[in-house]
N, C-alpha and C positions, 0 to 999 in steps of 0.2 A: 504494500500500500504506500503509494506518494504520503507524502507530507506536507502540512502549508505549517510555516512559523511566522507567527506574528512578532515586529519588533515595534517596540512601543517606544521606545529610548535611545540616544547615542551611548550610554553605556548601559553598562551589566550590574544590578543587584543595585542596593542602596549605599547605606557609607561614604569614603573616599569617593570624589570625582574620580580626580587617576586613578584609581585601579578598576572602577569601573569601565573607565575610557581602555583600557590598556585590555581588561576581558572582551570587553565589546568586541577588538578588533584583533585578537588572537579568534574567538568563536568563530567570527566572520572569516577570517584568513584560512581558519580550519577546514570550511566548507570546502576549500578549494579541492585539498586534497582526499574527500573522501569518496570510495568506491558509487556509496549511494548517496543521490543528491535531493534537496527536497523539490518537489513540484512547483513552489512557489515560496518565496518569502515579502511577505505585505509587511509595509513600513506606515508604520501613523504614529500621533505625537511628536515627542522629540526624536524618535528615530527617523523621520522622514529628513534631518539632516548630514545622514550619513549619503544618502543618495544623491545631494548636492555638491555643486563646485565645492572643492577643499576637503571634501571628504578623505578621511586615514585610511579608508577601506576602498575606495573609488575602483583600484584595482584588483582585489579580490570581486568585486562588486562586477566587475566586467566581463571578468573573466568565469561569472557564475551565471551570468547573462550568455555569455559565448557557448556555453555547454550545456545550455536549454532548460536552465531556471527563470523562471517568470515571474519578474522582479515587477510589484506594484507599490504604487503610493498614494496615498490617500489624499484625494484631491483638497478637502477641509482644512486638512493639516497643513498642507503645501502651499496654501495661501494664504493661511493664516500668518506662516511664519515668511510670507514675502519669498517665497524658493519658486514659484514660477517659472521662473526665466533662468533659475539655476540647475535646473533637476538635471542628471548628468547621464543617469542609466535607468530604464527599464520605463513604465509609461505610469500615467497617473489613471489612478483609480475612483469609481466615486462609491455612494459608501450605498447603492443596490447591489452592486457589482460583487463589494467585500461581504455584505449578507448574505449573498446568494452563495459566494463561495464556501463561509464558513459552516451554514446551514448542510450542505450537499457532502464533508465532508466528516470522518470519524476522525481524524487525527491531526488535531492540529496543536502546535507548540508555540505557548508565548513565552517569548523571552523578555 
């Protein structure tokens, strides 16, 4: 069974920023190299600026793009936080789109 992970955040768990930023973009860099990849990973919240110019991950991010992960973002979020004109990889999502997705599937991962 694919998998959809939701990232809600530029980093990982609560605490320290940095170390949170530093998990974030080890998890993400992780993806690259594993066997099985997820179906999709949907980005809302503060994570919708990892998919932006400047992003740490931009590269893993492309490269998860290139090998047929479908990379969404949350159209809401994406404007909220003025990223419009910065989103770098994968396509904006609106939030029928990410219901219908969540709804259809058994296995999905927030990170």
């Amino acid at each position: 069974m694919k998998k959809i992970i939701l990232i809600n955040s530029d980093r990982m768990g609560e605490g320290a920023e940095e170390i949170g930023h530093i998990m974030m973009k080890k998890f993400i860099n992780g993806m690259v190299g594993l066997d099985k990849k997820p179906e999709k990973l949907v980005f809302y919240g503060l994570g919708v600026k990892l998919v932006a110019e400047g992003s740490p991950v931009m590269d893993a991010l492309l490269s998860l793009e290139n090998m047929g992960v479908d990379i969404i973002s949350c159209a809401t979020c994406v404007n909220y936080y003025g990223l419009s004109e910065k989103i770098q990889v994968g396509r904006i999502g609106n939030m029928p789109e990410l219901l219908k997705l969540l709804m259809e599937k058994d296995d999905v991962i927030t990170i």
